[in-house]
C-alpha positions in Angstrom: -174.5 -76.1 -83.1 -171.8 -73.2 -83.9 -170.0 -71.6 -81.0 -168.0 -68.5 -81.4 -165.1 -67.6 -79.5 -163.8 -63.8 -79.4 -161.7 -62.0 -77.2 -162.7 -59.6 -74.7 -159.5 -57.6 -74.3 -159.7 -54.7 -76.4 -156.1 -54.7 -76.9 -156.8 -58.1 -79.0 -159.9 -56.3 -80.5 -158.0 -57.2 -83.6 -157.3 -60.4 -83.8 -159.7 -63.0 -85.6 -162.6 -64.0 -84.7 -162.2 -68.5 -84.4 -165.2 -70.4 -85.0 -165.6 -74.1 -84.1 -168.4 -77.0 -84.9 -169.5 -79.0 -81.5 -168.5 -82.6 -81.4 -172.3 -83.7 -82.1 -172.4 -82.3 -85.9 -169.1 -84.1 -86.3 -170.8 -87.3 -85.5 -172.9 -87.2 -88.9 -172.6 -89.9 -91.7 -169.8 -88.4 -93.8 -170.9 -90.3 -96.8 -174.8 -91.2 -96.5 -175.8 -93.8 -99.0 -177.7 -92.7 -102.0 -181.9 -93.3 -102.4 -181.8 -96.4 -104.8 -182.1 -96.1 -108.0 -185.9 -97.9 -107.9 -188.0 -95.4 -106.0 -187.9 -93.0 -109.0 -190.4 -95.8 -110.0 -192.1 -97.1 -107.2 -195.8 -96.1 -107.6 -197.1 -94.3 -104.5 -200.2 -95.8 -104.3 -201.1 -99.7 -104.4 -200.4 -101.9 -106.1 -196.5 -100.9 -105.5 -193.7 -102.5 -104.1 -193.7 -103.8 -100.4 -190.1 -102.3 -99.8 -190.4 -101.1 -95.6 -190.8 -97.9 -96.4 -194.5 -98.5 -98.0 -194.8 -101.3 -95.9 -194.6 -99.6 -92.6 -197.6 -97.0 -94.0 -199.8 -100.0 -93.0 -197.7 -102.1 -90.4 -195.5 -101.9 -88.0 -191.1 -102.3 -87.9 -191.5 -105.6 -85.7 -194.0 -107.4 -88.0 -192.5 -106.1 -91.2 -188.7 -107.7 -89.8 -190.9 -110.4 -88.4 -192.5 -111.6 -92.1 -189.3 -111.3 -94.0 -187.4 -113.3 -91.7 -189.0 -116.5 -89.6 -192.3 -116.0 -91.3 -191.0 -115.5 -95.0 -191.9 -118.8 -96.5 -195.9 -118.5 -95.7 -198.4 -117.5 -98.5 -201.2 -115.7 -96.2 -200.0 -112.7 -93.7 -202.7 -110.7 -91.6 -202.0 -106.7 -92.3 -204.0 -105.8 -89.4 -201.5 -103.1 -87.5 -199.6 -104.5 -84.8 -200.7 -108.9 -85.9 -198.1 -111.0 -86.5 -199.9 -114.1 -87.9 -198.7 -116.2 -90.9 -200.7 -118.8 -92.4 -200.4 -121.5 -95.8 -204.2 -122.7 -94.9 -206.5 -120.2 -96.6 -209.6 -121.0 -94.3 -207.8 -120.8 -91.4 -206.6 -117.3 -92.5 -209.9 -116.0 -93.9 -210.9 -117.4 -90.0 -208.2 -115.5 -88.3 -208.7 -112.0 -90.6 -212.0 -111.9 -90.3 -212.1 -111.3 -86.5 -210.2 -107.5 -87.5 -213.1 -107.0 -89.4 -211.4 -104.4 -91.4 -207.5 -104.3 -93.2 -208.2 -106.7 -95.8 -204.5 -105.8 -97.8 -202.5 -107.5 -99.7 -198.7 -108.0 -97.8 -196.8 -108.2 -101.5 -198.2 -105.8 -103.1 -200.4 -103.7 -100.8 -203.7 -103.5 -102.9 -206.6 -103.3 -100.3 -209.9 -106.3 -100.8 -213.1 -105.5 -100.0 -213.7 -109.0 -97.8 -211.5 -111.8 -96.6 -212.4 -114.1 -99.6 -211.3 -111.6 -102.0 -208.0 -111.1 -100.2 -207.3 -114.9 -100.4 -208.7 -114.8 -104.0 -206.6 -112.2 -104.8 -203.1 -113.6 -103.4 -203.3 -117.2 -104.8 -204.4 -115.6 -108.3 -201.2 -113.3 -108.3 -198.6 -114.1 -106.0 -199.2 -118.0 -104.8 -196.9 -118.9 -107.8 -193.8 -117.1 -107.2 -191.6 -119.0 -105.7 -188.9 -115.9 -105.2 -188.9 -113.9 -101.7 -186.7 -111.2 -101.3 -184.9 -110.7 -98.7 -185.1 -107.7 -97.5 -188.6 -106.9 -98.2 -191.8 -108.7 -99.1 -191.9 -108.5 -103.0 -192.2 -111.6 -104.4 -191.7 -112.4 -108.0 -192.1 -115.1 -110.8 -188.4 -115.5 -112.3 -185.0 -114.8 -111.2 -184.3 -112.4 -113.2 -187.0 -110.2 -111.6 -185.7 -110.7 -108.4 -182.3 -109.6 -110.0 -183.5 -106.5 -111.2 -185.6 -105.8 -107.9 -182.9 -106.1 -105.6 -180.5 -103.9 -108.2 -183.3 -101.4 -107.9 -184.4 -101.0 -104.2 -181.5 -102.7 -102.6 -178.4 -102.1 -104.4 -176.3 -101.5 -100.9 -177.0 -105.1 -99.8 -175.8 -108.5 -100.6 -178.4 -109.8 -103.6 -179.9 -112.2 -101.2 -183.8 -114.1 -101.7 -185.3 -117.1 -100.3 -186.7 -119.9 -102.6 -190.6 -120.6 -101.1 -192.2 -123.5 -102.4 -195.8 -122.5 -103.7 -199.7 -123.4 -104.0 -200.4 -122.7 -107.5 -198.0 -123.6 -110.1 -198.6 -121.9 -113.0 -199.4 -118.0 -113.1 -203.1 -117.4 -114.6 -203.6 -117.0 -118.1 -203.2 -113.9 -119.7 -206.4 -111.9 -120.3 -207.8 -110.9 -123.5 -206.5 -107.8 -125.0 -209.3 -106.3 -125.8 -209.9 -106.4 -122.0 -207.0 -103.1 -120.9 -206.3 -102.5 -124.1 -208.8 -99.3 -124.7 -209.5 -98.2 -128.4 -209.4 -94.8 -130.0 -212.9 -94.1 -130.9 -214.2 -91.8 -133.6 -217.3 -89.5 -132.0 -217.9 -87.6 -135.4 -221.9 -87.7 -136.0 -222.5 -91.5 -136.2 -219.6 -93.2 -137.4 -218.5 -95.8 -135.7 -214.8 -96.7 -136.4 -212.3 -98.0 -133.6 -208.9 -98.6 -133.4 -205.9 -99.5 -130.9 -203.8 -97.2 -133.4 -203.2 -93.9 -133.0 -201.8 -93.2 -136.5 -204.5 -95.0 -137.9 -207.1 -93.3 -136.0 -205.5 -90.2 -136.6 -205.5 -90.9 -140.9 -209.4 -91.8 -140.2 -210.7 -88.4 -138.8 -208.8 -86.5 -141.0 -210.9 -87.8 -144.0 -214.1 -86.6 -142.1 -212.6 -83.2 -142.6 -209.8 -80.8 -141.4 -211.5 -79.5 -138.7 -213.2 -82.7 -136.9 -213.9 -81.7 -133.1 -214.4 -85.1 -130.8 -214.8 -85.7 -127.7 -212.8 -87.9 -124.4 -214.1 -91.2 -124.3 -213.1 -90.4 -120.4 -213.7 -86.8 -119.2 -215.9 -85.7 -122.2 -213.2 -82.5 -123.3 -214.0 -81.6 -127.1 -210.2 -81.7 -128.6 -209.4 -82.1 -132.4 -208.2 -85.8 -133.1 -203.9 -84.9 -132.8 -204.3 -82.8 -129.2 -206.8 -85.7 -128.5 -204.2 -88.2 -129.2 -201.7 -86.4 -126.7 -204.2 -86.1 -124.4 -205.5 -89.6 -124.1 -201.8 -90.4 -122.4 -203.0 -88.6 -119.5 -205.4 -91.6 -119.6 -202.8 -94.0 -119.9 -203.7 -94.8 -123.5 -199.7 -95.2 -124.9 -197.7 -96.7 -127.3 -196.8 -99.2 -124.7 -199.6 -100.9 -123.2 -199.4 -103.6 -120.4 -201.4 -106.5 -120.9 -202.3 -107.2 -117.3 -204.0 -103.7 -115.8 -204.8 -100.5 -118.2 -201.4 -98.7 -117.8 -199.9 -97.4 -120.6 -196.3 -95.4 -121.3 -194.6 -93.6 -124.2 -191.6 -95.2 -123.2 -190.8 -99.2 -123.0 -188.5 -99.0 -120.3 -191.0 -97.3 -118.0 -193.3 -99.9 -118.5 -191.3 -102.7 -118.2 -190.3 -100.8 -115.0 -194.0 -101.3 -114.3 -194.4 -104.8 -115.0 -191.7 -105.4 -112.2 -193.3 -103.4 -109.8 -197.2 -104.3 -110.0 -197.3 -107.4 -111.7 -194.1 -109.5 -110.3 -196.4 -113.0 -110.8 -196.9 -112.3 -114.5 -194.9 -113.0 -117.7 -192.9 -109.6 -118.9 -194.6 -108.9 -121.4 -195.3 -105.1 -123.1 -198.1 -104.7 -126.3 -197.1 -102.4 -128.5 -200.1 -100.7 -130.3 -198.8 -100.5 -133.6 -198.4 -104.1 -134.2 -201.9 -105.1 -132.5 -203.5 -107.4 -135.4 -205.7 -105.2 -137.2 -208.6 -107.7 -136.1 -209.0 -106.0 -132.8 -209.5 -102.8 -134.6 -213.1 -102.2 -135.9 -213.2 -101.6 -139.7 -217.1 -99.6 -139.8 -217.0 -97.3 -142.7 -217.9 -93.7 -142.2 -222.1 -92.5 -142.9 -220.8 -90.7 -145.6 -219.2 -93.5 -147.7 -221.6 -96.7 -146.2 -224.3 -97.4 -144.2 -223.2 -97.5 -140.4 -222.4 -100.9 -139.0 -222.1 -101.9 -135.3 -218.4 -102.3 -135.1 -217.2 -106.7 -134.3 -215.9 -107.4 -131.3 -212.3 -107.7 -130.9 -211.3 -111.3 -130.5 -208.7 -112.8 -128.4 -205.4 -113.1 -130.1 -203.1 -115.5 -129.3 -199.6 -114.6 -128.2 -197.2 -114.1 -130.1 -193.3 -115.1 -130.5 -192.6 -112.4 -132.8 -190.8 -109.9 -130.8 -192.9 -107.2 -133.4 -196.1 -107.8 -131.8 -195.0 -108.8 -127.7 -192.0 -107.3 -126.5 -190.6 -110.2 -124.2 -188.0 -109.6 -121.2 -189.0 -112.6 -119.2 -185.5 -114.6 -119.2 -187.2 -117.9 -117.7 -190.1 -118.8 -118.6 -191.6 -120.8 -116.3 -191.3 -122.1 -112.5 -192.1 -125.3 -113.6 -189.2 -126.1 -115.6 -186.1 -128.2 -114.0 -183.4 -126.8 -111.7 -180.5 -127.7 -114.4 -181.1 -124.9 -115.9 -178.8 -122.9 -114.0 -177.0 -121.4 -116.9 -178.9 -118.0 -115.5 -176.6 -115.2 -114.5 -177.9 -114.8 -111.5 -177.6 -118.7 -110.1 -177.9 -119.5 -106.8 -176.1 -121.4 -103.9 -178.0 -124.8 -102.8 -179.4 -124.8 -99.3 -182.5 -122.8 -97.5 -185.8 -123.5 -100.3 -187.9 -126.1 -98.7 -190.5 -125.7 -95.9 -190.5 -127.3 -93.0 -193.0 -130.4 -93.2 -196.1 -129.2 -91.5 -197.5 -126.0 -94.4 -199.7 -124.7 -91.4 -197.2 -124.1 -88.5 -194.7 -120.9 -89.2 -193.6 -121.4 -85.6 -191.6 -124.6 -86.5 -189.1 -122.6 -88.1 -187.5 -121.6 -84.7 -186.7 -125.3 -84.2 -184.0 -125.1 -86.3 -182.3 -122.6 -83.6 -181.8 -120.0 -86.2 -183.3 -117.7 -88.9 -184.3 -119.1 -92.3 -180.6 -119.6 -94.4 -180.5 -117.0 -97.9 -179.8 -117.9 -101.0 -177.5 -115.4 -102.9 -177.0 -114.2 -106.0 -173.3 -114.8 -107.0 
């Protein structure tokens, strides 16, 4: 609030006019700590990133601080609003949820199952292998090096602190076919029948049918000639970049590989680039007007690749499997909190140890 002071003598009718700032607006936060960094890419809608911001859209303060703290280290935890309950036994969750009857989310990533089954389905498919908890939220991720560039991202005014969890699965699943996300260009020109995952080569294909080729979106059915098709199949997530687990796409690689952190955490980081897809994925039918039209093959699974020309790899440790000496890793922790108490199906025996679960830091 502004209060003016003036004087009410007319002789002093001239002198200035002094205005001061109550004591309350000088009580503000001089020097207010930036957003970070990370929520220029957090997706708004599940799956995202369990930071308490999204978190508290579907829970409440006390159960949010209560699950990254006392309750950190158990797999299942009821999203109901307002239940604290924490729980390694799946049946005994499915049990416990299914009294709710509704609020069957996901805590780590905050995708929403249709029934209690699917939920637990869900969570030891894609997050029962990480064995890295943040800290300061619920995300959960594969590697270290994930949980290095997560806290950098959504916590870069805190100490880089995460807790070690052991886990129930310990591999992540395998990786899907990539003909499974990876959606083809399709030529809709009379009866031909090509595909291809390449947009150049699609691109030379419909030009031989003619300059002035009119097709139409696989996915809302505009009629668009093949280059402002191309363009406009991005707003369809068909890109350069392609992510192998879910049918995003992005022009750019660091986007996606901002993706890959933020909805798949419990997967490899890996991006398919479309250019370098083997050509076998690609169907090969000639056009009506040069062969007989022939149903196109299917696109076969192709194993992955080391070649950094066909997968573009930024996981920096491969597996959670491998042995603790190798601790060569930037980001090494300190020995101490990482193993459960001995009993998977009580969270309440962490309060024995008269304290909070003990951090491990990044150095």
């Amino acid at each position: 609030m502004v209060t003016i002071h003036s004087s009410t003598s007319s002789k002093k009718s001239s002198q200035p006019t002094y205005v001061t700032i109550d004591d309350e607006e000088g009580h503000e936060e001089k020097d207010p700590k930036p957003p970070p960094p990370g929520l220029a890419t957090l997706p708004r809608t599940p799956p995202t990133v369990p930071i308490q911001v999204m978190f508290q859209v579907y829970q409440t303060t006390d159960v949010f601080k209560t699950y990254i703290t006392k309750l950190a280290p158990e797999v299942f935890k009821c999203m109901y609003n307002g239940c604290i309950f924490a729980e390694d036994d799946s049946e005994a969750f499915i049990n416990h949820i299914r009294e709710h009857e509704r609020e069957y989310r996901c805590c780590y990533c905050l995708v929403l199952m249709g029934t209690p089954e699917f939920l637990v389905q869900h969570i030891v498919t894609e997050h029962s292998h990480c064995q890295y908890q943040c800290r300061y939220c619920l995300y959960r991720a594969l590697t270290k090096i994930y949980m290095g560039v997560h806290l950098k991202n959504f916590h870069p005014h805190e100490e880089p602190r995460y807790i070690k969890v052991e886990t129930i699965q310990p591999h992540p699943p395998p990786n899907p076919p990539i003909d499974q996300f990876v959606r083809p260009y399709r030529c809709t020109f009379e009866e031909c029948q090509y595909r291809t995952v390449d947009a150049e080569a699609f691109r030379t294909h419909v030009n031989n049918h003619g300059p002035f080729v009119i097709l139409s979106c696989d996915f809302c059915h505009k009629h668009l000639h093949v280059i402002p098709l191309i363009d406009h199949m991005r707003e369809h997530h068909m890109n350069e970049y392609q992510c192998p687990y879910c049918l995003h796409g992005d022009a750019e690689k660091e986007r996606l590989l901002s993706h890959l952190l933020n909805c798949h955490s419990g997967r490899p980081g890996k991006v398919l680039l479309r250019k370098q897809i083997p050509t076998a994925v690609s169907s090969a039918a000639p056009c009506p007007d040069k062969a007989a039209s022939q149903p196109p093959p299917p696109a076969p699974v192709v194993p992955e690749s080391n070649s950094s020309s066909e997968v573009l790899k930024t996981q920096a440790s491969e597996s959670s499997s491998k042995p603790e000496e190798e601790e060569k890793d930037p980001l090494e922790i300190e020995p101490g909190f990482g193993q459960r108490m001995a009993s998977r199906t009580s969270s309440t025996e962490l309060d024995g140890a008269k304290g909070k679960p003990r951090y491990e830091s990044f150095p």
